[in-house]
N, C-alpha and C positions, 0 to 999 in steps of 0.2 A: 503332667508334662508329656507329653508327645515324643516319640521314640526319635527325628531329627534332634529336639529341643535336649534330647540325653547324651545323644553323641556331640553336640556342639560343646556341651559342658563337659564332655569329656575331652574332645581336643584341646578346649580350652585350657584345660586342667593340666593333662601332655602338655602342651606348649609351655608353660608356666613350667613344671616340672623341669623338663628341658634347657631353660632359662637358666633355673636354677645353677643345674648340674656346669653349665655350660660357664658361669661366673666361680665356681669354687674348683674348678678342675686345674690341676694345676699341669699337667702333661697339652701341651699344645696341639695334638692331634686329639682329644678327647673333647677336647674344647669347643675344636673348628667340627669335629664330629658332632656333637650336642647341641650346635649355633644351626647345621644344615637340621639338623631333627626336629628342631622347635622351628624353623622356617617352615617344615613342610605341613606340621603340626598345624601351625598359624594358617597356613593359604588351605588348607582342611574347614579349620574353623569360618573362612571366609566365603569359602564355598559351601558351607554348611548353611550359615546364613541366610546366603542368595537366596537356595532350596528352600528354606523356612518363609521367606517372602513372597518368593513364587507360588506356592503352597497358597499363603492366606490370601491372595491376591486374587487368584483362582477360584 
């Protein structure tokens, strides 16, 4: 696996995480705090992607 293809799996994994925390939090600022985390998390993972395309394309 290719050092991109680790950190994708790792946002991935962050986002999901974040997910998580974000559905069991029961304080409403922790929530909407953990919803932006795993957003940025996710647009990480989507631009990680890109990269990994661009990459084999090349």
């Amino acid at each position: 696996m290719t050092e991109l293809e680790d950190r994708l799996e790792r946002f991935e994994t962050l986002n999901a995480e974040c997910e998580l925390i974000a559905k069991l939090a029961t304080d409403s600022h922790k929530r909407e705090f953990y919803l932006k985390l795993s957003e940025q998390y996710r647009q990480l993972a989507v631009d990680m992607r890109l990269a990994i395309a661009a990459k084999a394309a090349a």
